[in-house]
C-alpha positions in Angstrom: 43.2 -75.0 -106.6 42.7 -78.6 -107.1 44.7 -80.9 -104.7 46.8 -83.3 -106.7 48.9 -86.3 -106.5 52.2 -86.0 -108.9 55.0 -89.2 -109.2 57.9 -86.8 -108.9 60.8 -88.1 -111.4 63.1 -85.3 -110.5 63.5 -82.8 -107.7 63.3 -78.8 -108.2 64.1 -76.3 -105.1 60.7 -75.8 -104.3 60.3 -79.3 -104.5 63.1 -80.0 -102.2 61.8 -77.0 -99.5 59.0 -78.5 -99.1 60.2 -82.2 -98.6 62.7 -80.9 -96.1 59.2 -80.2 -93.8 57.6 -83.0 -94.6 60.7 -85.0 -93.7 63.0 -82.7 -91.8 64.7 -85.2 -90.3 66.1 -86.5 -93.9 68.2 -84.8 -96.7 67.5 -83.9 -100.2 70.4 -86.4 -101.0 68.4 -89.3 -99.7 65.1 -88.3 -102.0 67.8 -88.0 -105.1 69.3 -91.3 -104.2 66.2 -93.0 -103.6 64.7 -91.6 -106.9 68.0 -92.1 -109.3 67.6 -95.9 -108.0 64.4 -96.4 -109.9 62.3 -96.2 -106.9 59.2 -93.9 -106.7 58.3 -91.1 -104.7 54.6 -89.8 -104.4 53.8 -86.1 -103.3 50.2 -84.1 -102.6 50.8 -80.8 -103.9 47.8 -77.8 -103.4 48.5 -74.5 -104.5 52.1 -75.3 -106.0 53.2 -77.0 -102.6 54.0 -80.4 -101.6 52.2 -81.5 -98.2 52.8 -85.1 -98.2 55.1 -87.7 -99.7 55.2 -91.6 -99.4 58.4 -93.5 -101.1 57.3 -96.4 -103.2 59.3 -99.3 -103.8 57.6 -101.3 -106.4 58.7 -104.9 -108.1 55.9 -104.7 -110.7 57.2 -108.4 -112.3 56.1 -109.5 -108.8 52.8 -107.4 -108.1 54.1 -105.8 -105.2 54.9 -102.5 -103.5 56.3 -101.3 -100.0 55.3 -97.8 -98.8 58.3 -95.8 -97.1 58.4 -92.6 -95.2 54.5 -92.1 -95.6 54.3 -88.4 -93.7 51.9 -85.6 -94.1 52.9 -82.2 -92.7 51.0 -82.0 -89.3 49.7 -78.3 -90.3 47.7 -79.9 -93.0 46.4 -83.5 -91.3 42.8 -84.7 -90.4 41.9 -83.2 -94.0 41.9 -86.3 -96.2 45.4 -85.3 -97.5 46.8 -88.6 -96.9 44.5 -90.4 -97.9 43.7 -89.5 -101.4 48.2 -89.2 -101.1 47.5 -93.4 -101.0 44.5 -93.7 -102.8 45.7 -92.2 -106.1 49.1 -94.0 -105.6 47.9 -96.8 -105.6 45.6 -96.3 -108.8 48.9 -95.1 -110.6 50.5 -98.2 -109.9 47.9 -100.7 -111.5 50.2 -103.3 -112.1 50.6 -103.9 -108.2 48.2 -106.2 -106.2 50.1 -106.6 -103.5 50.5 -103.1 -100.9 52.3 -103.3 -97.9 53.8 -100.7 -95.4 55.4 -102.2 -92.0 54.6 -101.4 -88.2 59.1 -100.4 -87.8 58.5 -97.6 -90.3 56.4 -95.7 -88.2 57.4 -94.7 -84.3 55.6 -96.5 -81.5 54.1 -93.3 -80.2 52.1 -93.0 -83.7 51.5 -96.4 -84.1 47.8 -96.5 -82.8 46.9 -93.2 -85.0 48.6 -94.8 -88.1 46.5 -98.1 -87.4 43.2 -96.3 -87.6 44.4 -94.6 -91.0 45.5 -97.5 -92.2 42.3 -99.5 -92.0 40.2 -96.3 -93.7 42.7 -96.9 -96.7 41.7 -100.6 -96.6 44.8 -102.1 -95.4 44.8 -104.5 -92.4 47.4 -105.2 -89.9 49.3 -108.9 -90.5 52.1 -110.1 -90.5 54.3 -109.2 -93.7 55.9 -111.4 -96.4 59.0 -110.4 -94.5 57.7 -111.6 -91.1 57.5 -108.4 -89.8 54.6 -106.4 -88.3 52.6 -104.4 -90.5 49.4 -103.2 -92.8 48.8 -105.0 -96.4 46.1 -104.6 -98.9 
């Protein structure tokens, strides 16, 4: 089976399952909330399961997106999961120009890994529009 990247507009058990280990640390009430507040949410699926997830908070009149929470499970990483997860994100948001996810979203002991991935997605570390730390392309 084909590995594919789905906008999820609502959230079924299996769904939910499998956010709960890409995120264990969150609930399925944050993912609903997040989702019900017109915000996106991204997922890889292969063979009818989810293995990654990024949450997308997009101002299209503006051109420009923030990437939240971008996690793939670590059983399934170092297999170009997460990034086709951002490539194809990106080309389903065509109206935005303007990508950024910042350095406080991800913890200091990943930071250096998450820098290296960054840059083969074609982002580059700067400071932000917000002034904070983090990668834009």
């Amino acid at each position: 089976m084909k590995l594919t990247i789905e906008r999820l507009v609502e959230l079924n058990s299996d769904d939910i399952r499998d956010l709960g280990k890409v995120w264990p640390e969150q609930q399925p009430e944050a993912w609903q909330a997040w989702l019900e507040a017109g915000n996106a949410l991204f997922a890889a699926r292969f063979n009818d399961r989810l293995l990654g997830a990024v949450k997308v908070f997009a101002d299209k009149s503006k051109g420009f997106a923030t990437l939240h929470d971008l996690c793939v499970r670590e059983v399934t990483r170092r297999r170009g999961v997460g990034l086709y997860l951002i490539e194809d994100t990106l080309r389903q948001l065509p109206d935005i120009n303007v990508w950024q996810l910042a350095a406080s979203e991800v913890p200091t002991e990943n930071r250096e890994e998450m820098d290296a991935f960054m840059k083969a997605c074609g982002f580059n570390f700067c400071e932000l529009s917000n002034g904070e730390q983090g990668w834009q392309s």
